[in-house]
Each structure stands twice: as structure tokens, then as C-alpha cells.
C-alpha positions in Angstrom: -3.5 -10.3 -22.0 -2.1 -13.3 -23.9 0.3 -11.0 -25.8 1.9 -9.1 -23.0 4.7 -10.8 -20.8 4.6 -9.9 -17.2 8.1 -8.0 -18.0 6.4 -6.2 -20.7 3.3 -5.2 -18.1 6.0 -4.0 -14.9 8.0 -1.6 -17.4 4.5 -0.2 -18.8 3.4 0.3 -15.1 6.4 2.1 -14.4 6.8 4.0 -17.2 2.7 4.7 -16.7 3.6 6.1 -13.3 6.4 8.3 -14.5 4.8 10.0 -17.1 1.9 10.2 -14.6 4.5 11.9 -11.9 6.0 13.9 -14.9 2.7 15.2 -16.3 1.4 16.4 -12.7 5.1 18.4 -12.3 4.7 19.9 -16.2 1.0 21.1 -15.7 1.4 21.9 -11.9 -0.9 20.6 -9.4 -3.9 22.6 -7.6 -3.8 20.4 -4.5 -3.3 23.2 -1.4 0.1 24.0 -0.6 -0.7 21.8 3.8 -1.5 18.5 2.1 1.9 17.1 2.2 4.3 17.9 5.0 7.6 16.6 5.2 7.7 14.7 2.4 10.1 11.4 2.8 14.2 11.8 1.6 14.5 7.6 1.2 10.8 6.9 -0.5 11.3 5.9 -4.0 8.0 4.2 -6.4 8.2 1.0 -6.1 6.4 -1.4 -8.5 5.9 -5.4 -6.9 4.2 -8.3 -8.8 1.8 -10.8 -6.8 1.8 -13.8 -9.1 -1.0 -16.3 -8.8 0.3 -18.4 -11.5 2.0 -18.4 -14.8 -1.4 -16.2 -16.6 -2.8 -14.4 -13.4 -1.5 -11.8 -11.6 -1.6 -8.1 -9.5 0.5 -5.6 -9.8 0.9 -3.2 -7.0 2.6 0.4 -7.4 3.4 3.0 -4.6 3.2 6.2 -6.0 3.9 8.5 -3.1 3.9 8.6 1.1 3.6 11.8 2.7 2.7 13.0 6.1 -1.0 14.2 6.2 -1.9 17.9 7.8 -3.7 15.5 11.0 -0.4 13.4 11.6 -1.6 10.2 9.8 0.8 8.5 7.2 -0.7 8.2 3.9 0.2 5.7 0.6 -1.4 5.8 -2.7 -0.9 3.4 -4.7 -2.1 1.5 -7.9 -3.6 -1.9 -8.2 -3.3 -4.1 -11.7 -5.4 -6.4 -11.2 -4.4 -9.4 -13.8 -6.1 -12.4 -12.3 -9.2 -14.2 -13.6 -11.4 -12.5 -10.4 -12.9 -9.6 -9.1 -11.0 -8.1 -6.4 -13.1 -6.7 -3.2 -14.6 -7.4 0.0 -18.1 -9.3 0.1 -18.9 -11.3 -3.0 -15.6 -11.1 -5.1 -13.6 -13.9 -5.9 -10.5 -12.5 -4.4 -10.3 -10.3 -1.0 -6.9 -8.2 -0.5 -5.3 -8.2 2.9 -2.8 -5.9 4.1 -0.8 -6.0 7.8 2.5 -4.1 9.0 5.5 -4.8 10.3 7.0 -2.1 12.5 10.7 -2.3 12.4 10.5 -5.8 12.2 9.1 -6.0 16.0 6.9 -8.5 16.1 5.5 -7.6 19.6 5.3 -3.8 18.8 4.0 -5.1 15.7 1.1 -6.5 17.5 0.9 -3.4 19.6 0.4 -1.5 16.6 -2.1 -3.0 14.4 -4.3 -4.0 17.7 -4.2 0.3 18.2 -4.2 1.3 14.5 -6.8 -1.5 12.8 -10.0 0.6 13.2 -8.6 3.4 11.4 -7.0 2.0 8.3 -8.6 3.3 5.7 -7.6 1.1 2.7 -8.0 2.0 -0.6 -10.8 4.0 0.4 -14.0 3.9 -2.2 -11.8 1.8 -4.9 -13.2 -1.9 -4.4 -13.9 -3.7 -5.8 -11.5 -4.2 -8.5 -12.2 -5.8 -11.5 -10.6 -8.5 -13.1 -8.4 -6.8 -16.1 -8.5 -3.4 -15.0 -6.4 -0.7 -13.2 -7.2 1.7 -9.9 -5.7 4.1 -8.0 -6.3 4.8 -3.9 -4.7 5.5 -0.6 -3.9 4.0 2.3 -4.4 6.0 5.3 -2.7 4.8 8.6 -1.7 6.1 12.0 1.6 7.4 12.8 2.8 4.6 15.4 4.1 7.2 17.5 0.7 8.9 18.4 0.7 5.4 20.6 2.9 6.7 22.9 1.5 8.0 26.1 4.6 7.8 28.6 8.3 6.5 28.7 7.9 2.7 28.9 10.4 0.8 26.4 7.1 0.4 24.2 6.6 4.4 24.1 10.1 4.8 23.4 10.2 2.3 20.6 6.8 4.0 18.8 8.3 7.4 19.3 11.7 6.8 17.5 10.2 3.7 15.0 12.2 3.4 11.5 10.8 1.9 9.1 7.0 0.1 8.9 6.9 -2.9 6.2 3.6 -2.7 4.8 2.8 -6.2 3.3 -0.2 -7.5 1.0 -1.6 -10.8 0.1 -5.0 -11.9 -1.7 -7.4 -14.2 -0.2 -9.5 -16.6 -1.5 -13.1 -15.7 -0.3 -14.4 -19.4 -0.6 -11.8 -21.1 1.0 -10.1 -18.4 3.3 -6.8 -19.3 2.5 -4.1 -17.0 1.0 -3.4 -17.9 -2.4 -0.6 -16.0 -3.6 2.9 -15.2 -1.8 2.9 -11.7 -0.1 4.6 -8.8 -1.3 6.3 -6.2 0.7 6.5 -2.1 0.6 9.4 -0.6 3.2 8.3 3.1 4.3 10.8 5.0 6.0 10.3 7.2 8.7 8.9 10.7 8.0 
């Protein structure tokens, strides 16, 4: 790790994930035909760097955000996980926390996670992660307008929703605190 610059580890990333996307295209993909509908015009990969310090570090890549056969939104993504620490949920050194914003709403915000939090499904059987190593997962999440039951202002505002920021930050698990600025992922509509 001492020989690669954090520049050096983002264009590797990305280049990673574009031979990864290129392969999958070159040698065709057996996934059935109904597990992505609509698939998003103004999504594009996005590669974001959680620095802890000058040495440690995560890198986070969307790969792709598609609209699942049951209506729920779905992210994969891929998590470098640079830092000196074990990243996971009970008994790692770090624990990853994710919230949304829903077109920077903070009340429908609320509205939203309260709603959705018991079926996130994040990064489903890939913690914990290991300090110097690299995983792949998905984030599953509820299209915010399934919330809408009638024609209130708040079940107009889920219906027709833009744009959901989805927004990470590691935790400490002694101390409880966040430890690292947050970085943010902006999902259009789909």
C-alpha cells in the first residue's frame, strides 16, 4: 500500500470496473432477460474516496442502479477498503452507515427512511470487510413512491420524487462517532 498513491488506486478502480463492465458485454451475461427494467438514461459509475487520513482510506464504486422485477431500487457497488480496520457490524473496528436524502427534503427525508429502514438490505452477505481487500454487493431499497397511499402533498411528492442522495460515512465502533467525512452517490429517478 505504501507504493500506490491514492490517484494511482481511483484510476485502477475505475479502470477495474470498466474492463469488468466491458468483459460482462464481450462474453454476454446469463442473468434472465426481467432482472433489470428500465434501466436509468442519467446513471453513470461513479467512483468516491472516504479518506480517514493521509495512509487510510475507502473507496466506494457504483457499478449499476436498475429497477428490480418487485419495484425496489437496487445499487451494487464496490468497497476498497484501505484503512488499518476491519469493516462490519459487531466486533470490527469500523461500522459503515448509510442514510438518504430524497430530493433534498429533509422532512420527506425523514418520511422515508422511518418507512423504508426495515427493508434496506445493505450489502447483503458481504461484511465484514477486511482491512486491504475489495467486495462487491447491493443495496436494495424501496421505491419512495410505493409510500404513497392518497393525494396529500406528501403522496404527491413520493410519487413524482427526482433524485435520492444516498450518502455513506464509517463509524468508529468504540467510540460511536463518525470518523471520516461522508461521501455522496446522486440516483436519478427510474
Amino acid at each position: 500500500m505504501s507504493n500506490i498513491t491514492r490517484r494511482g488506486f481511483v484510476k485502477c478502480v475505475a479502470a477495474l470496473t470498466a474492463s469488468a463492465a466491458a468483459s460482462s458485454l464481450l462474453t454476454g451475461c446469463n442473468c434472465p432477460a426481467s432482472s433489470v427494467i428500465n434501466p436509468p438514461e442519467h446513471f453513470s459509475p461513479e467512483t468516491k474516496v472516504l479518506q480517514l487520513d493521509d495512509q487510510y482510506y475507502l473507496a466506494v464504486s457504483t457499478t449499476s442502479y436498475s429497477r428490480q422485477p418487485d419495484g425496489r431500487l437496487k445499487l451494487d457497488l464496490t468497497i476498497a477498503n484501505y484503512t488499518e480496520g476491519a469493516i462490519g457490524i459487531f466486533g470490527a473496528k469500523y461500522q459503515l452507515m448509510n442514510y438518504f436524502m430524497l430530493d433534498d427534503m429533509e422532512s420527506l427525508s425523514n418520511f422515508y427512511v422511518q418507512q423504508s429502514y426495515m427493508s434496506i438490505e445493505f450489502f447483503q452477505g458481504q461484511l465484514p470487510i477486511p482491512a486491504n481487500s475489495v467486495k462487491s454487493g447491493e443495496l436494495i431499497f424501496p421505491d419512495p413512491a410505493s409510500y404513497a397511499k392518497g393525494n396529500t402533498p406528501v403522496d404527491e411528492k413520493l410519487k413524482n420524487w427526482k433524485t435520492i442522495t444516498f450518502i455513506l460515512y464509517l463509524m468508529d465502533t468504540q467510540t460511536f462517532m463518525p470518523i471520516a467525512k461522508q461521501i455522496e452517490f446522486s440516483l436519478p429517478h427510474l
